[in-house]
One Martini backbone bead per residue (centre of mass of N, CA, C, O) as a GRO file, in nm:
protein
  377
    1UNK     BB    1   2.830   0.171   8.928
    2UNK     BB    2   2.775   0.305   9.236
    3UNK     BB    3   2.970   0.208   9.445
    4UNK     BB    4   3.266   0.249   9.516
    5UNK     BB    5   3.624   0.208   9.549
    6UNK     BB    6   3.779   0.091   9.779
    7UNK     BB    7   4.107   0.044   9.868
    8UNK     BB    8   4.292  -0.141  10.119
    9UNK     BB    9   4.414  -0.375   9.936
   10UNK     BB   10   4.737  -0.481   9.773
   11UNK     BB   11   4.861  -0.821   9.649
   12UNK     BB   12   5.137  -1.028   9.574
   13UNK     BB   13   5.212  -1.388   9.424
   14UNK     BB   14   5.410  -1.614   9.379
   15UNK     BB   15   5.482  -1.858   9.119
   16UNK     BB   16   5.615  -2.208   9.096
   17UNK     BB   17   5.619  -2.482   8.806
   18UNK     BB   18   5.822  -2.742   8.749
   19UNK     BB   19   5.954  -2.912   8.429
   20UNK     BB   20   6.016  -3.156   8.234
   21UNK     BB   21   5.874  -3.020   7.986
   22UNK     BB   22   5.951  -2.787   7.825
   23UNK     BB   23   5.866  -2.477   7.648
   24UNK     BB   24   5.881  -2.410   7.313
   25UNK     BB   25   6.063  -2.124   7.108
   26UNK     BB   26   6.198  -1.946   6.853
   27UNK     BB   27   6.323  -1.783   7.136
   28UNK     BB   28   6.257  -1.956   7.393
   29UNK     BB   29   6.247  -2.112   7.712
   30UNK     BB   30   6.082  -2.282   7.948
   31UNK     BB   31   6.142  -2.422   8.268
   32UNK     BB   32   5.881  -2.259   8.412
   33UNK     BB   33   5.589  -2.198   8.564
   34UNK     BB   34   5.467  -1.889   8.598
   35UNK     BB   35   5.270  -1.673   8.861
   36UNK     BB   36   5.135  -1.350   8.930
   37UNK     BB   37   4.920  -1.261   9.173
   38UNK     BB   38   4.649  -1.072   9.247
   39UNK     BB   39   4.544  -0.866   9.517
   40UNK     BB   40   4.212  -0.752   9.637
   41UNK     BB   41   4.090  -0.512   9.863
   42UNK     BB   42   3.804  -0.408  10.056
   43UNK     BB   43   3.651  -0.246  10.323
   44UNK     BB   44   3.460  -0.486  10.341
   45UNK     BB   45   3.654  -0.766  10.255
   46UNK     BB   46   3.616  -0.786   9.987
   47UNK     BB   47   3.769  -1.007   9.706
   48UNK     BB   48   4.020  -0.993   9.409
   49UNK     BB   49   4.147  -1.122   9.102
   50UNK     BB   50   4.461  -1.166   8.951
   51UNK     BB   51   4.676  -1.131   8.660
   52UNK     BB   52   5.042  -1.129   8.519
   53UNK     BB   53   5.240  -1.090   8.318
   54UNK     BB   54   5.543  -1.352   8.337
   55UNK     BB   55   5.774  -1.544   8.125
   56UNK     BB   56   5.946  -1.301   8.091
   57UNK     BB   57   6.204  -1.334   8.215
   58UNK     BB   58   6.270  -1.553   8.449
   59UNK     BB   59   6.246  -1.310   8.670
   60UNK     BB   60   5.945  -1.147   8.603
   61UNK     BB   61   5.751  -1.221   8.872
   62UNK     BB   62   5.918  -1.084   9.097
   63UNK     BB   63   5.893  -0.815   8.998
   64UNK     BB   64   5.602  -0.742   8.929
   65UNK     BB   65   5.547  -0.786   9.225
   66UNK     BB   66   5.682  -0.540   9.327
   67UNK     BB   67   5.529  -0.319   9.165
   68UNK     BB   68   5.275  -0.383   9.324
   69UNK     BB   69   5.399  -0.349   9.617
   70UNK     BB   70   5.556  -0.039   9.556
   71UNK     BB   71   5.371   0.130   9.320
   72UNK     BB   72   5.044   0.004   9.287
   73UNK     BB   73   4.927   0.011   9.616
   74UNK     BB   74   4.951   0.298   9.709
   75UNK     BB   75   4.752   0.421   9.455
   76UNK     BB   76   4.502   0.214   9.526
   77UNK     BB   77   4.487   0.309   9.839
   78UNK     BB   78   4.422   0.647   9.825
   79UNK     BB   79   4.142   0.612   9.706
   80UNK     BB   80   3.827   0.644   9.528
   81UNK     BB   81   3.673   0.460   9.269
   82UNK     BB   82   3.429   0.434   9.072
   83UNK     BB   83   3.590   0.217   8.878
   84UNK     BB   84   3.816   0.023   8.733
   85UNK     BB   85   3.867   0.225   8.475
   86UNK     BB   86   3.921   0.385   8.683
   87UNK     BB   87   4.238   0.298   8.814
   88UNK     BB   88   4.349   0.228   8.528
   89UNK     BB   89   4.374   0.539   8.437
   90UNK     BB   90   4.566   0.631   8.679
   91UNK     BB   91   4.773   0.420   8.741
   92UNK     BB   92   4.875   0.507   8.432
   93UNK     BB   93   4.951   0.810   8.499
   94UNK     BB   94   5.126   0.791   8.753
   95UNK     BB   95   5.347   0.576   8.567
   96UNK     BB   96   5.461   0.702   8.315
   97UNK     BB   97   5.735   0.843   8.368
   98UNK     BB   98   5.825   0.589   8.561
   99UNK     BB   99   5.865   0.408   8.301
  100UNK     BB  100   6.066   0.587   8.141
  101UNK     BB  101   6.257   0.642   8.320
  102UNK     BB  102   6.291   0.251   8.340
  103UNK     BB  103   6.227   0.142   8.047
  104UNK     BB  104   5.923   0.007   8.162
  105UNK     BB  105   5.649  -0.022   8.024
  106UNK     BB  106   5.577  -0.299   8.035
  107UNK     BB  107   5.584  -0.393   8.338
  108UNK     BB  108   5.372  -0.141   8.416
  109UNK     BB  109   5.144  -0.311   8.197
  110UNK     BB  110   5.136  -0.562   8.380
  111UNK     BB  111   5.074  -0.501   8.669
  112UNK     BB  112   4.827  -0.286   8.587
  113UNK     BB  113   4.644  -0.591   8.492
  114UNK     BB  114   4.631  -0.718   8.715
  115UNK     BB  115   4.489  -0.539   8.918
  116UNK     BB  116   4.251  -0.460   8.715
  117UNK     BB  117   4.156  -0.786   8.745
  118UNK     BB  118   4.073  -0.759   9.011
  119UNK     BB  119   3.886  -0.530   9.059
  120UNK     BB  120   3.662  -0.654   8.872
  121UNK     BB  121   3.617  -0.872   9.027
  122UNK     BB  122   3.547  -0.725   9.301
  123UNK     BB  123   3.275  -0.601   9.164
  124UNK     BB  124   3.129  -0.858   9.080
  125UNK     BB  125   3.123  -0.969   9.363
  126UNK     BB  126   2.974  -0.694   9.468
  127UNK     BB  127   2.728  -0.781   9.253
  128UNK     BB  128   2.649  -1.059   9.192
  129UNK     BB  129   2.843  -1.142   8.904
  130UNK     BB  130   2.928  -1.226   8.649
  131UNK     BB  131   3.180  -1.081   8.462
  132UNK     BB  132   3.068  -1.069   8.209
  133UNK     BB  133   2.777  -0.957   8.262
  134UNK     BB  134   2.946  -0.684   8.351
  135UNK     BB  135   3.038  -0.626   8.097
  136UNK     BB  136   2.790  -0.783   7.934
  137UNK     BB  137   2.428  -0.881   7.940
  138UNK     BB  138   2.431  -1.001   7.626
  139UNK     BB  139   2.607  -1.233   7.695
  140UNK     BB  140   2.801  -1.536   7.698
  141UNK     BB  141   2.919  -1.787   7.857
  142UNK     BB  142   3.018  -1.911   7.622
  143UNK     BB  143   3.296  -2.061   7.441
  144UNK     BB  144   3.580  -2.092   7.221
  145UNK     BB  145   3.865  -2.329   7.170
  146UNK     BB  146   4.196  -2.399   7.208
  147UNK     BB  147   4.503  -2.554   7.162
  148UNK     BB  148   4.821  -2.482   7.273
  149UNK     BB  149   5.154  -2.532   7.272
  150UNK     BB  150   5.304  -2.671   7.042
  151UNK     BB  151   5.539  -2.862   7.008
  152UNK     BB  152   5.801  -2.979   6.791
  153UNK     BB  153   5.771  -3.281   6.992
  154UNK     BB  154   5.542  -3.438   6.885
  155UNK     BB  155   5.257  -3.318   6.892
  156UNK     BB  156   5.024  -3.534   6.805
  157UNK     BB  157   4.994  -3.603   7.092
  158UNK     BB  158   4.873  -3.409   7.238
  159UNK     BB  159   4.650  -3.325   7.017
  160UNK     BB  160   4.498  -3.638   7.100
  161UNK     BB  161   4.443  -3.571   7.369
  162UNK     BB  162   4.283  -3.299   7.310
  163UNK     BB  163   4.086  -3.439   7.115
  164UNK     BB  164   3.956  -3.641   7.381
  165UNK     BB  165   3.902  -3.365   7.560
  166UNK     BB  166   3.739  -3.175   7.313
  167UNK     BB  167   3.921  -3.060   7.106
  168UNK     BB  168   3.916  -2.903   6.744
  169UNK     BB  169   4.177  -2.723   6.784
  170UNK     BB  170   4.493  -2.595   6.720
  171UNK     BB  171   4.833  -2.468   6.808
  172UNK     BB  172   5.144  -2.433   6.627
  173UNK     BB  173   5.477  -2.442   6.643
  174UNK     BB  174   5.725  -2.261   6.493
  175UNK     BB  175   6.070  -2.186   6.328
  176UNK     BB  176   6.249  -2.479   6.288
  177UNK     BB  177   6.212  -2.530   6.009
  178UNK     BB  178   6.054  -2.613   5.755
  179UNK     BB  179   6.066  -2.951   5.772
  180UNK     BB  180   5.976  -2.963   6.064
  181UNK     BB  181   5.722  -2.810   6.036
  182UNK     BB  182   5.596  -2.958   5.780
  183UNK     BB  183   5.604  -3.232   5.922
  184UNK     BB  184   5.394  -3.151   6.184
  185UNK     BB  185   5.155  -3.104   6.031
  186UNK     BB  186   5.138  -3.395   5.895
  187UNK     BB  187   5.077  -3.514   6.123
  188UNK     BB  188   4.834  -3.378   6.252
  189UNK     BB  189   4.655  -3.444   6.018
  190UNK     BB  190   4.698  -3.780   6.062
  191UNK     BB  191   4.582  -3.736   6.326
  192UNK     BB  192   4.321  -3.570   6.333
  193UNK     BB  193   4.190  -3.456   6.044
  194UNK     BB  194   4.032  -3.245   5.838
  195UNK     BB  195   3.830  -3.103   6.078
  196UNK     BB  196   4.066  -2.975   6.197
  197UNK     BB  197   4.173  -2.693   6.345
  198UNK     BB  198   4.430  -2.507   6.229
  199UNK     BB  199   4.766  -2.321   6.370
  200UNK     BB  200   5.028  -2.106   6.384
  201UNK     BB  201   5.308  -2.019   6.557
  202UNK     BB  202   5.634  -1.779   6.501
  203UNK     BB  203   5.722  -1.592   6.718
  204UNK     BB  204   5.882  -1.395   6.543
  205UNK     BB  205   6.113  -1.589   6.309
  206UNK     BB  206   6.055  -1.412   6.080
  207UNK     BB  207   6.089  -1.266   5.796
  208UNK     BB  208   5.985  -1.168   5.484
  209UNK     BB  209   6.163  -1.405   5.351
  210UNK     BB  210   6.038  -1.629   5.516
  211UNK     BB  211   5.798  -1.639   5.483
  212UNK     BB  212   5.712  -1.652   5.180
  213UNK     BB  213   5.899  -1.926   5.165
  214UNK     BB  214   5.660  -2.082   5.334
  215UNK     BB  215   5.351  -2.019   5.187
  216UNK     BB  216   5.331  -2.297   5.028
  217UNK     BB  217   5.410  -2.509   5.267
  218UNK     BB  218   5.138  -2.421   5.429
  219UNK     BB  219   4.866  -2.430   5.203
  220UNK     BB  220   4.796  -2.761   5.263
  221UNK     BB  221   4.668  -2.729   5.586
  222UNK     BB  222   4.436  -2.548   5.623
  223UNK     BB  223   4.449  -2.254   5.773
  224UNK     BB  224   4.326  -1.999   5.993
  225UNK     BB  225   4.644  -1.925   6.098
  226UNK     BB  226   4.937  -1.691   6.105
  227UNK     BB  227   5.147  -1.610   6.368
  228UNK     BB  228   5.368  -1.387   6.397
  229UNK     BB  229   5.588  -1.398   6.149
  230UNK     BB  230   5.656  -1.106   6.227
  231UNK     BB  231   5.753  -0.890   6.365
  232UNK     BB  232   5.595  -0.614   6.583
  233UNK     BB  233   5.826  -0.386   6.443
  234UNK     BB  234   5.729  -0.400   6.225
  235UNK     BB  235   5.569  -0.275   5.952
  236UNK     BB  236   5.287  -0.284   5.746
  237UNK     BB  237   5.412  -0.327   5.485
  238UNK     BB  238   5.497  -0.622   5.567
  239UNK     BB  239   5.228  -0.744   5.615
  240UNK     BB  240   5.072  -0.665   5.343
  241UNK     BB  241   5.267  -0.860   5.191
  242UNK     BB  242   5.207  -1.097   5.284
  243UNK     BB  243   4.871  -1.102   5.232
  244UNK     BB  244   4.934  -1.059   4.916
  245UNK     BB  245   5.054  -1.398   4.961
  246UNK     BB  246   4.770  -1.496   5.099
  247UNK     BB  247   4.492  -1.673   5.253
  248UNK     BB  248   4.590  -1.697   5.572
  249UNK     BB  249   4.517  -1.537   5.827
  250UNK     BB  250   4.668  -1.306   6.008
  251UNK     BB  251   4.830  -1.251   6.282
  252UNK     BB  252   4.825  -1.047   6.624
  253UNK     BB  253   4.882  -0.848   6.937
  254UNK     BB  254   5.035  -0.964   7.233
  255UNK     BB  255   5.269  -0.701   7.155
  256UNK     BB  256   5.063  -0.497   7.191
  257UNK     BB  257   5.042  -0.144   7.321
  258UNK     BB  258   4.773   0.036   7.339
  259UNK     BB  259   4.560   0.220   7.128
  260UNK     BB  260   4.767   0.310   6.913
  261UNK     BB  261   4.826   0.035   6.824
  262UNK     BB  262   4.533  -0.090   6.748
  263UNK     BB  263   4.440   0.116   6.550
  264UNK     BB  264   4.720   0.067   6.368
  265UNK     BB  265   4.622  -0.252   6.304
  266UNK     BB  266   4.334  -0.217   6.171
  267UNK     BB  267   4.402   0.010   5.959
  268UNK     BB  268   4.607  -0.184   5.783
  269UNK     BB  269   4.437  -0.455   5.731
  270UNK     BB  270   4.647  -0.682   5.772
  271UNK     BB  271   4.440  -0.856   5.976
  272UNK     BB  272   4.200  -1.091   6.077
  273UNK     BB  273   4.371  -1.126   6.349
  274UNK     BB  274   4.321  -1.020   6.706
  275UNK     BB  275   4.565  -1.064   7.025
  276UNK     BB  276   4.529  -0.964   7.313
  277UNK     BB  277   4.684  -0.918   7.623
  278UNK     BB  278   4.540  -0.872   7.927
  279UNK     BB  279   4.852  -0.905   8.091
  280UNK     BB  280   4.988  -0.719   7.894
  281UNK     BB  281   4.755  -0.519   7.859
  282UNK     BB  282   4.461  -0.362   8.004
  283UNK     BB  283   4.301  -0.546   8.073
  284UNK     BB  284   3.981  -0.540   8.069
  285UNK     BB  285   3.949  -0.218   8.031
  286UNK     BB  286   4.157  -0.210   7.766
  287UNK     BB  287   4.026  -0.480   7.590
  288UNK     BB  288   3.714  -0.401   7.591
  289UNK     BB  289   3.735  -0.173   7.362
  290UNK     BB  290   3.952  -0.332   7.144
  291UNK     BB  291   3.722  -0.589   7.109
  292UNK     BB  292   3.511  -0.391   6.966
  293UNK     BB  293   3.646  -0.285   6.758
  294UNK     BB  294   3.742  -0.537   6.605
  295UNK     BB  295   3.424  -0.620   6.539
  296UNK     BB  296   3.374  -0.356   6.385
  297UNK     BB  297   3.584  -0.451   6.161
  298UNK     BB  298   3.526  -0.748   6.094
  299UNK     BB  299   3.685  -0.935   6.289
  300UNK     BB  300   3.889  -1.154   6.520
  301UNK     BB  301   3.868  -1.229   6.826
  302UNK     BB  302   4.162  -1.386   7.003
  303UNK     BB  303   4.282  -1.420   7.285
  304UNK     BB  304   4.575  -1.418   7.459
  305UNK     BB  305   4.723  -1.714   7.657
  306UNK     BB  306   5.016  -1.763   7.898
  307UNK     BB  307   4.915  -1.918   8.209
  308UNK     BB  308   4.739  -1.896   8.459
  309UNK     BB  309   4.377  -1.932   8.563
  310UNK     BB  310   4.323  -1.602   8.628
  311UNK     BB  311   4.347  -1.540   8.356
  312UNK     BB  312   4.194  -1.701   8.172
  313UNK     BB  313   3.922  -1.643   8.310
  314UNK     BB  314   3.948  -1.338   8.173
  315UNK     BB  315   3.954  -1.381   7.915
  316UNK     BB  316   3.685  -1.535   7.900
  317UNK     BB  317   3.483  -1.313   7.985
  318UNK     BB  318   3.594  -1.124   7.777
  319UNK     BB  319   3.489  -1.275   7.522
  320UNK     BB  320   3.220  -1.310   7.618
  321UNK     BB  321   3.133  -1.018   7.609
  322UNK     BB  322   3.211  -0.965   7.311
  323UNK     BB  323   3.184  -1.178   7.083
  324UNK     BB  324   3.181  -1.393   6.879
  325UNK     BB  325   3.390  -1.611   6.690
  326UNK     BB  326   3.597  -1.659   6.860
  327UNK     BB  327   3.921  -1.776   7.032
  328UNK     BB  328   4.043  -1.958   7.328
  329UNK     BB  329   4.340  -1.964   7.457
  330UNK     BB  330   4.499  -2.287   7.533
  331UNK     BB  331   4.707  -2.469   7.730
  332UNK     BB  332   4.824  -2.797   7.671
  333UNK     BB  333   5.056  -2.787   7.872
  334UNK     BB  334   5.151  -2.861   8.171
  335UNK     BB  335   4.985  -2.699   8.470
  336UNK     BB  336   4.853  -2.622   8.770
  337UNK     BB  337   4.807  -2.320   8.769
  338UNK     BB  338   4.594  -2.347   8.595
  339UNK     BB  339   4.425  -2.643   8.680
  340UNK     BB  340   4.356  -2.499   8.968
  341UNK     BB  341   4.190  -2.202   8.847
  342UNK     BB  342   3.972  -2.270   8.574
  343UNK     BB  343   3.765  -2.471   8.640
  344UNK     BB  344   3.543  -2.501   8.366
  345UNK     BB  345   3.782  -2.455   8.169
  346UNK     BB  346   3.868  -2.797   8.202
  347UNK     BB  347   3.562  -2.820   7.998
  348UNK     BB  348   3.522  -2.978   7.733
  349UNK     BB  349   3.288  -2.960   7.438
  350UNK     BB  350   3.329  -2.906   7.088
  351UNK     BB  351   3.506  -2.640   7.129
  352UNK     BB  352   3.403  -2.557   7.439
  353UNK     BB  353   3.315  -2.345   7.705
  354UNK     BB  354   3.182  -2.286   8.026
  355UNK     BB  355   3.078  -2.059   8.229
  356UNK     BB  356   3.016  -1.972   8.513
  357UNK     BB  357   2.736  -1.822   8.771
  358UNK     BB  358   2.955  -1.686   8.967
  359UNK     BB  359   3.099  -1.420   9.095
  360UNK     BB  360   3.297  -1.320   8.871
  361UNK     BB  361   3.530  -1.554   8.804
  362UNK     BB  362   3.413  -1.824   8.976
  363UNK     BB  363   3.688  -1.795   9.174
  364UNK     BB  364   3.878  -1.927   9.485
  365UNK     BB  365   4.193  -1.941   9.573
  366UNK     BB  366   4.422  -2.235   9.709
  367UNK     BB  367   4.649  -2.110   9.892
  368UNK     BB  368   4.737  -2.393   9.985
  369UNK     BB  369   4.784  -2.576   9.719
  370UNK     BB  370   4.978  -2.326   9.616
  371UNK     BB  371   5.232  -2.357   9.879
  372UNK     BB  372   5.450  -2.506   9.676
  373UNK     BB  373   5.478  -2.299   9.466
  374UNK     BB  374   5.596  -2.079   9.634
  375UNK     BB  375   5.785  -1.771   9.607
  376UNK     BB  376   5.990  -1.532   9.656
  377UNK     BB  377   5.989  -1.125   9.659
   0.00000   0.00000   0.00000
């Protein structure tokens, strides 16, 4: 990028969009979905979209909102920088010591992802391309997609209406019981057929003796992976023991955060599957590092994503650039936030969508329509 990043306005807008039915987790409910907005304006006025993670907990959307709004706003408009992972590079140093101050790394990592991703939107509108190509030239528009977030009641009706839908690929929450999670399989297996890709996910939910005790019950379902078994701040020897007693491909990687976490994810050897969240940590600038190296690796790549629209077009950009083989997880439960906003990939077909060629994220926020949803912070 040749010119300047000069940025004269970053603020936040919240949304929330009340459920009829919860999304459930093996560690809590989600009763609405929120979404914090983050814009960017430049000296020209040109603008650009982002968004941060806030899903938990309730009041998650409000905070991040106000940390964009009082701590890294005054930063992102003080200086002009060459593109933005200078921006995010800074954002990162400048607010490191008051993370730890405030025992808040996590939510300084994702307001500056939501910021991070408003930036690129703004640099790639500003040239004139939509942002998987400004991020990489060789890429392509189109991504594999999968359906998430099946609740554990009658998953099966979800999953074939997106199946409907184009998609081919599925992904079940467990956790919840062995008899429950295997009923809720072979539900799935008899409603979709032999040829739909299954995978689970147990959202940290299980010890390593849980774990293995699953494993056996699990294996008749030709799963493509098992996410998140063990928690997160698991040792790597215990995620290796659990790899050398299944054919599964363990995955994880949405609730790592740094550089430092995602190498020794790599190196652990442990995982087929590693899944970024970039709303939740390093937006574009560094989760597009992290997953040219899981590729350098070997593995797939497969965005994590739960969330309203302008994150989810980040992830599929992202994909898009980064390439392989790997697939964009979209949430199957309605959400309005998401798909006022998701444009393209509301439209699926063989388990694929394909991104706009229009600059940018390829959408503008149509702020009016989301004003029903609007909390405020």
């Amino acid at each position: 990028m040749s010119e300047a990043l000069h940025v004269r306005r970053v603020a936040a807008r919240v949304f929330r969009c009340p459920l009829d039915v919860p999304v459930v987790t093996s560690f809590g409910i989600m009763r609405d979905r929120p979404m914090v907005l983050v814009e960017a304006e430049d000296r020209s006025g040109a603008r650009g979209w982002g968004e941060a993670w806030c899903n938990f907990p309730a009041v998650g959307a409000e905070h991040r909102a106000r940390l964009v709004d009082s701590v890294l706003a005054p930063l992102a408009t003080a200086r002009p920088f060459a593109a933005p992972d200078d921006a995010f590079r800074h954002l990162t140093a400048a607010t490191e010591v008051l993370a730890l101050q405030s025992a808040e790394p996590g939510p300084f990592a994702q307001a500056i992802a939501g910021v991070d991703v408003a930036l690129w939107d703004l640099a790639a509108r500003r040239a004139g391309r939509p942002l998987w190509q400004l991020l990489d030239p060789g890429g392509s528009p189109t991504v594999g997609v999968y359906a998430s977030g099946l609740n554990p009641d009658a998953p099966e009706k979800l999953a074939d209406a997106k199946r409907r839908e184009g998609f081919t690929a599925f992904k079940l929450k467990v956790g919840f019981g062995p008899g429950r999670d295997v009923a809720n399989l072979g539900a799935l297996r008899a409603a979709l057929g032999d040829g739909a890709r299954l995978m689970v996910d147990a959202n940290q939910g299980w010890d390593l003796d849980a774990a293995r005790a699953m494993l056996p019950r699990l294996a008749p379902f030709a799963l493509d992976w098992l996410e998140e078994p063990l928690r997160a701040d698991r040792p790597w020897r215990e995620w290796l023991a659990l790899k050398a007693e299944t054919g599964i491909a363990l995955a994880a990687g949405e609730n790592l955060a740094g550089d430092a976490a995602f190498d020794a994810a790599l190196a652990s050897g442990a995982l087929g599957v590693v899944q970024p969240d970039l709303a939740k940590w390093g937006g574009l600038s560094g989760c597009l590092k992290v997953a040219r190296r899981i590729r350098a690796a070997g593995l797939r790549y497969c965005p994590h994503y739960l969330g309203g629209g302008i994150g989810l077009l980040a992830s599929a950009h992202l994909l898009a650039a980064a390439g392989g083989e790997g697939l964009l997880e979209i949430d199957a439960n309605p959400n309005p936030l998401r798909s006022l906003l998701c444009g393209p990939l509301a439209r699926v077909a063989d388990g694929r969508a394909t991104l706009a060629d229009a600059p940018g994220l390829g959408i503008e926020p149509d702020l009016a329509a989301l004003q029903r949803f609007a909390a405020p912070h």
